[in-house]
C-alpha atoms as one frame of an Amber mdcrd trajectory, in Angstrom:
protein
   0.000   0.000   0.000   2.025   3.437  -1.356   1.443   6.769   1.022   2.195
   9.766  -0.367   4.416  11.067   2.052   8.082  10.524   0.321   6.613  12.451
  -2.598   5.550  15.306  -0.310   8.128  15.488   1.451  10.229  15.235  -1.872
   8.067  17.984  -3.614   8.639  20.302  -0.042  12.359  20.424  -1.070  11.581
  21.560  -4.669  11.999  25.181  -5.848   9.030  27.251  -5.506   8.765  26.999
  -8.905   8.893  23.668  -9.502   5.812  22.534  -7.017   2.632  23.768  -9.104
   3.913  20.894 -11.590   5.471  18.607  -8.986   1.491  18.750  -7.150  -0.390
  18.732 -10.422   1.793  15.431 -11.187   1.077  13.803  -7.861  -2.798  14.263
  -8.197  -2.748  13.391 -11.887  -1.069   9.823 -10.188  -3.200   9.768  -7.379
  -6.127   8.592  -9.348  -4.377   6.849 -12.709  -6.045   3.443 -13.047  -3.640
   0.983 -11.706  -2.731   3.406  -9.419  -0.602   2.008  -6.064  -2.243   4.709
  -4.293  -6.093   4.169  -4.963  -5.870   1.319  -1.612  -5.048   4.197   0.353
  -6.788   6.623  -1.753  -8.622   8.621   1.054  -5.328   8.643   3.893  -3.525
   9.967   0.808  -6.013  12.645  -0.464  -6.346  13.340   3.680  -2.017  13.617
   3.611  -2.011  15.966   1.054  -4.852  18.455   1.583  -3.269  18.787   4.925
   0.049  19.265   3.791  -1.195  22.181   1.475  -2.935  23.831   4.162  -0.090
  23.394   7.186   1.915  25.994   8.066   5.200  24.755   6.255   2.812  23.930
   3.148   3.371  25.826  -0.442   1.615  28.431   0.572  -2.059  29.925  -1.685
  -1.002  31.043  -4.433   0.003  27.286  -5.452  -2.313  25.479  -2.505  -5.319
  26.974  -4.034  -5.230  25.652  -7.777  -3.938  22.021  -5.956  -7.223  21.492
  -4.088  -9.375  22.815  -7.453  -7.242  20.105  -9.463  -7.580  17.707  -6.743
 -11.307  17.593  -6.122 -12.210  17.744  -9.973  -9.707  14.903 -10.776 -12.117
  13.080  -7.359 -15.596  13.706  -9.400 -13.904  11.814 -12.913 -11.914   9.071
 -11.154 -13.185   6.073 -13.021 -12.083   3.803 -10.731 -13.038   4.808  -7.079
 -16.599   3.489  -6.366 -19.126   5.728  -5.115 -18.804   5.350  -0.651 -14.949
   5.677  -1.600 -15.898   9.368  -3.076 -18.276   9.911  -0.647 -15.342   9.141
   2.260 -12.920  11.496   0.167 -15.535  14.438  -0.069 -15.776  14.144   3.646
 -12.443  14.590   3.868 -11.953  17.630   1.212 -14.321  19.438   3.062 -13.232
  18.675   7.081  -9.495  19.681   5.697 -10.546  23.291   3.670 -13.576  24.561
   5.674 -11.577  25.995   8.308  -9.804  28.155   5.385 -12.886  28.250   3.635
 -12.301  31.764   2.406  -8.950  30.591   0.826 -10.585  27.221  -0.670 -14.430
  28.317  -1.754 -14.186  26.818  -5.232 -13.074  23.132  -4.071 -15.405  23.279
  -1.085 -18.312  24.013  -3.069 -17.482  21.470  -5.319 -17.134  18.833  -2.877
 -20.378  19.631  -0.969 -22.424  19.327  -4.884 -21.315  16.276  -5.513 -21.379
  15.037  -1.567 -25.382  16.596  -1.797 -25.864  14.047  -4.741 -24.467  10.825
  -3.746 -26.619  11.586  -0.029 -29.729  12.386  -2.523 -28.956   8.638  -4.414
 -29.234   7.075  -1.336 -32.375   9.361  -0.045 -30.575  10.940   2.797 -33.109
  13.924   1.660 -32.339  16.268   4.638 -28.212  15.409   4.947 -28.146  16.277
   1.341 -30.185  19.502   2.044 -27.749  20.810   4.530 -24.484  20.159   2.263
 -25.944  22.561  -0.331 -27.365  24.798   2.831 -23.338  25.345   3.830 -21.604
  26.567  -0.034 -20.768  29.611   0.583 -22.533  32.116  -1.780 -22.252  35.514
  -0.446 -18.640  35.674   0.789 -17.543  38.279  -1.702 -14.555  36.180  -2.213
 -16.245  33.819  -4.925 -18.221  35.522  -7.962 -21.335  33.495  -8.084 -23.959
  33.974 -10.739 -27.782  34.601  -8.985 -28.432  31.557 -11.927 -26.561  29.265
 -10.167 -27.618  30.407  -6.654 -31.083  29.986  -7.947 -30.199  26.233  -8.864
 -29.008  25.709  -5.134 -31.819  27.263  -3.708 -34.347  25.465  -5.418 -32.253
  22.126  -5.474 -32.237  22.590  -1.758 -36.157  23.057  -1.398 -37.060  20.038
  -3.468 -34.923  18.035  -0.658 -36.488  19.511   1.801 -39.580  18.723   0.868
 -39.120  15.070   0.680 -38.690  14.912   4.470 -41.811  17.264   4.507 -39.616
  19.996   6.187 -41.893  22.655   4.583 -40.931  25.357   6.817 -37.347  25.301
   6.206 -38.177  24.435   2.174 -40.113  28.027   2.004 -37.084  29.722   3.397
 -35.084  28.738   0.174 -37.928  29.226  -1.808 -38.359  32.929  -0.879 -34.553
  33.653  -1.639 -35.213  31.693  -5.075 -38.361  34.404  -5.221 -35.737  37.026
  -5.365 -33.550  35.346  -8.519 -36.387  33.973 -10.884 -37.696  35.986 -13.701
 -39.428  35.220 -16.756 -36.041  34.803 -18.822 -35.002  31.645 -16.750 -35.245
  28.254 -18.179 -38.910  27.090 -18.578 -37.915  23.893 -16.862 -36.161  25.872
 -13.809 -39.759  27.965 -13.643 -41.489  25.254 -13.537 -39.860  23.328 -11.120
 -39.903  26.650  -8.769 -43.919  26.747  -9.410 -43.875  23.010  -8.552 -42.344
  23.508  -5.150 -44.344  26.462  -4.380 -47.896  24.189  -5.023 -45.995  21.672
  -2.358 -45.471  23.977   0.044 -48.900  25.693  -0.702 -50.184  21.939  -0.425
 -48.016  21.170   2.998 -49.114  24.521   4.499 -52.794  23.760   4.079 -53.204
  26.381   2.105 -55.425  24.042  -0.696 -57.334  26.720  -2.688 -53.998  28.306
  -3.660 -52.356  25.150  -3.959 -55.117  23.833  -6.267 -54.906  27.281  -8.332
 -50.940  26.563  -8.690 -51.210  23.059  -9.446 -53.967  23.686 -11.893 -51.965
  26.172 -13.679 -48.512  23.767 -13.748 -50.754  21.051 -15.825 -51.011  22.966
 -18.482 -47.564  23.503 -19.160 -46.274  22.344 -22.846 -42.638  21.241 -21.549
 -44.433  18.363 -19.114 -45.336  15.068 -20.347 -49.248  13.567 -20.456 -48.153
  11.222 -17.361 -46.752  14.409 -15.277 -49.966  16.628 -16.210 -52.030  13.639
 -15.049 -50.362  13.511 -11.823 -50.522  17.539 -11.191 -54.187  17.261 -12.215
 -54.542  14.573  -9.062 -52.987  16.983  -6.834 -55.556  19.636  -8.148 -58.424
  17.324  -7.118 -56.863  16.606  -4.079 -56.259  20.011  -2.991 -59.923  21.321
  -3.862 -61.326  18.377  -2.117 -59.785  19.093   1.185 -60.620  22.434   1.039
 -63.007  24.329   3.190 -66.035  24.259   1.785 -67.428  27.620   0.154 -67.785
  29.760  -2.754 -64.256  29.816  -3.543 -63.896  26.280  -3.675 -67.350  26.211
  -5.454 -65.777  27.643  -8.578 -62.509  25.080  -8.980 -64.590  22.461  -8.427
 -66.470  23.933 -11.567 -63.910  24.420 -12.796 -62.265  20.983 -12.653 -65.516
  19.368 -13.639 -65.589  21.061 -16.949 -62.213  20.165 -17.271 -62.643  16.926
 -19.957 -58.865  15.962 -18.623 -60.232  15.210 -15.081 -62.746  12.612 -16.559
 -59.990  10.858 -17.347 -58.881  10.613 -14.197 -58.706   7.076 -11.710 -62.376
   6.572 -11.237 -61.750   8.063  -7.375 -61.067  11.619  -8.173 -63.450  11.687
 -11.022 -65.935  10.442  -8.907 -65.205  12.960  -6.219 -65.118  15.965  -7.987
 -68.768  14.658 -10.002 -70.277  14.532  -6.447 -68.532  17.924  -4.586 -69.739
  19.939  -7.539 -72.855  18.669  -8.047 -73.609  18.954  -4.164 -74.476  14.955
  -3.560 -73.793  13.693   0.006 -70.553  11.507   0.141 -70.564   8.101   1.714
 -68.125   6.714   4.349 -66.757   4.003   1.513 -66.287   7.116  -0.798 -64.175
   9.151   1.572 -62.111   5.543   2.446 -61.611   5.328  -1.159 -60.237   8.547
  -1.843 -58.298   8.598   1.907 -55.895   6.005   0.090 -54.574   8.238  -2.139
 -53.671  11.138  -0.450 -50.077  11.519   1.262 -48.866  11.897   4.840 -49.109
  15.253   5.257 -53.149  15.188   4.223 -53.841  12.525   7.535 -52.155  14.344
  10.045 -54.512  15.250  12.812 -55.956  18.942  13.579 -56.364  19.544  17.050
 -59.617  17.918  17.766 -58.405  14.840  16.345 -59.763  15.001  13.058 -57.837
  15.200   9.642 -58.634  17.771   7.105 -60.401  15.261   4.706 -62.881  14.490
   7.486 -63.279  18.339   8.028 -63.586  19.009   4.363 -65.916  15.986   4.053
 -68.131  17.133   6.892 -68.565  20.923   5.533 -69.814  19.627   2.136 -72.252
  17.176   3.426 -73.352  20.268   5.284 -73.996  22.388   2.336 -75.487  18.820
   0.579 -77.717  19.234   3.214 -78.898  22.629   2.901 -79.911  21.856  -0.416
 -82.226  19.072   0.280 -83.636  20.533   3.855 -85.617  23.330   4.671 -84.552
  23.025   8.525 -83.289  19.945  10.048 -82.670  18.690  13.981 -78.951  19.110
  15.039 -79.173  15.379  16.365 -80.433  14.379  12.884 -77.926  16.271  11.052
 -74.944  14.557  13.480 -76.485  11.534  12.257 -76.119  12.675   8.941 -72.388
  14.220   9.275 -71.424  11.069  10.937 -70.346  13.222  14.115 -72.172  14.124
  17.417 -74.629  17.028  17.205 -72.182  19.243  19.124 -69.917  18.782  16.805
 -72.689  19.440  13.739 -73.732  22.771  15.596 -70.365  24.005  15.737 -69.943
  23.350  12.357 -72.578  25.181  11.286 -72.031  28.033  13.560 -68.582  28.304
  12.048 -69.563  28.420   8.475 -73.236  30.621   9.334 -70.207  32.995  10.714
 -67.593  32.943   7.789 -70.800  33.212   5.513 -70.120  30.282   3.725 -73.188
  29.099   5.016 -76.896  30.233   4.818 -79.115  30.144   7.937 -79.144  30.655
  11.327 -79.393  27.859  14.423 -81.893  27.803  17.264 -80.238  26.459  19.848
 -82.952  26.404  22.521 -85.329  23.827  19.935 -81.619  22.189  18.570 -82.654
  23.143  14.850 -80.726  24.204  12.220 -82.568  26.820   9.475 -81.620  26.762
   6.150 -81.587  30.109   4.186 -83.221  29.126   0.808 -82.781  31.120  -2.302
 -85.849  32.644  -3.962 -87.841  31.637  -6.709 -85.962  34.188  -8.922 -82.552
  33.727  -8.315 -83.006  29.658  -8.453 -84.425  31.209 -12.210 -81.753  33.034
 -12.584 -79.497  30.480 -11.833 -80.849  27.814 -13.637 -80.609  30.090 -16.892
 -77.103  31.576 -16.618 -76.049  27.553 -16.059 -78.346  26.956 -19.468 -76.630
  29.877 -21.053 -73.160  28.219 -19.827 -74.148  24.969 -21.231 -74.757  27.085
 -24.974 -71.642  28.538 -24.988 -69.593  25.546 -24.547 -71.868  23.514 -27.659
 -71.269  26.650 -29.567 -67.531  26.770 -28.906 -67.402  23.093 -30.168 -69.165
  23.268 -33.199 -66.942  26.188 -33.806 -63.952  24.063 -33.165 -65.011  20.740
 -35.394 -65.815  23.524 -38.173 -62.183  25.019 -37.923 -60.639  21.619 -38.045
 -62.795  20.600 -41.018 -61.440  23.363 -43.264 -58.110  23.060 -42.254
């Protein structure tokens, strides 16, 4: 097993002038195939960085361009396996961080390629943090905002894997600052992607829905990636708080002829949210399956969101089929107790998402029913709706003919 120390100590007697070549030589050997080093590779790699950062070593001006040569001659060796470069990046960046300002380049280097062996083996947070610590606004090390906004973003998507959505919109408010319309189409799009996560993660689902919505109809993504943004869509609207907000998406994705073709789950839930029809325990078990971790964990009364979201559009079901119903009879109905059906309904009466008002002395619930005219009015402007969209196809079949 060869060590490199008789060659350093060899190249320490050499002329200033002669070590750049003498340490450019030494790496080059370091990691030739056959090489009697590569059994020792990472005590040898450790021998030298230290020797170029000692005291006695050859000093920067020759130090510098020897790590540089050294850790890009690391990321091409052919024949070191993959924990060997890992080991050896370790080692790069123990030895130069405590002259970081001196070694930024070889550093930064080491931690990319250190980031994406930890990301290979799904060490999602580990690899976060290696990208979290190249330096970037040092002033010693011109950086381009492109290639901070690379890190930044690179360093979200990470985080998000662990569901660390906190830290994730951190990086994704400094990427906020780089990205512009110029940027690559596929960088935007992976920003807008991380943003619907977070969106998603944050419970925010009527923005997230808006985001992902927007994202599926982007011409660089394939069919198979548009079908799975248009899931997350669903999802998001669905586990939204019932109202008139949510009212409109789920319009929205019902008239969408790409959400019919859909699994039979989200097709089926978006069919029965927008047209107002009361969804059944097996339903919401169905579409529980499909949703991620994040979507299950428990609010603070011990339900998840889906039950919540589930629970406020049975509600407004309801109002559409009762004039006034019992509290105990609509807890039946909900599936919950009728304290938990009043305060429902209080909350939504309240954010005026809901028409009515409760008597709690009798334990009835009053629905506010629209009048005759409006229901007229409504039922024409949907007619009207229904017009326009036969019109725009025979428009459509007419331009294609005479093409």
């Amino acid at each position: 097993m060869a060590t490199t120390a008789p060659l350093l100590a060899q190249i320490a007697g050499l002329p200033a002038k002669d070590k750049p070549a003498a340490y450019r030589d030494l790496t080059i050997a370091l990691f030739a195939p056959n090489s009697p080093h590569i059994a020792a590779i990472t005590a040898n790699v450790d021998a030298l960085l230290t020797d170029l950062v000692s005291d006695g070593g050859p000093g920067l001006v020759v130090a510098r361009p020897v790590a540089n040569d050294l850790v890009a001659a690391m990321v091409d060796a052919p024949t070191v396996d993959t924990n060997t470069k890992r080991q050896l990046y370790e080692v790069v960046i123990d030895r130069l961080t405590p002259r970081l300002v001196s070694f930024e380049d070889p550093v930064a280097l080491a931690r990319e390629k250190l980031s994406a062996i930890l990301e290979d083996e799904e060490e999602w947070t580990e690899a976060a943090r290696m990208l979290m610590n190249i330096p970037m606004d040092t002033g010693h090390r011109q950086v381009t905002d492109e290639y901070k906004l690379r890190i930044y973003i690179h360093i979200v998507r990470l985080l998000l894997e662990d569901e660390d959505s906190v830290t994730a919109e951190t990086y994704l408010n400094r990427a906020g600052f780089l990205i512009g319309p110029d940027h690559d189409a596929v960088l935007q799009l992976t920003y807008k992607m991380c943003h619907g996560r977070i969106l998603d993660a944050k419970r925010k689902f009527l923005e997230a829905s808006q985001k992902y919505l927007e994202l599926s109809y982007a011409p660089q993504l394939h069919p198979d990636e548009k079908n799975l943004i248009l899931q997350k869509a669903v999802t998001c609207t669905v586990l939204a708080e019932a109202g008139p907000h949510r009212s409109r998406l789920l319009a929205q994705l019902y008239k969408d002829d790409r959400v019919h073709k859909l699994p039979q789950v989200f097709v089926s839930m978006v069919e029965k949210m927008y047209l107002g029809r009361i969804l059944r325990a097996h339903e919401v078990s169905d579409f529980s399956e499909t949703l991620a971790g994040h979507h299950l964990a428990k609010l603070a009364d011990g339900s998840t969101v889906l039950d919540r979201a589930v629970i406020q559009h049975n509600l407004l079901s309801a109002s559409r089929i009762y004039a006034n119903i019992s509290l105990a009879e609509l807890g039946r109905l909900l599936g919950v107790d009728a304290t938990q059906a009043e305060t429902t309904a209080a909350r939504m009466i309240t954010e005026r998402r809901l028409l009515g008002h409760l008597d709690q002395i009798d334990g009835f619930l009053y629905f506010q029913t629209q009048g005759v005219l409006s229901s007229w009015d409504a039922r024409v402007a949907a007619l009207c709706g229904q017009v326009d969209d036969v019109v725009a196809a025979i428009q459509k079949r007419a331009a294609t003919a005479t093409a």
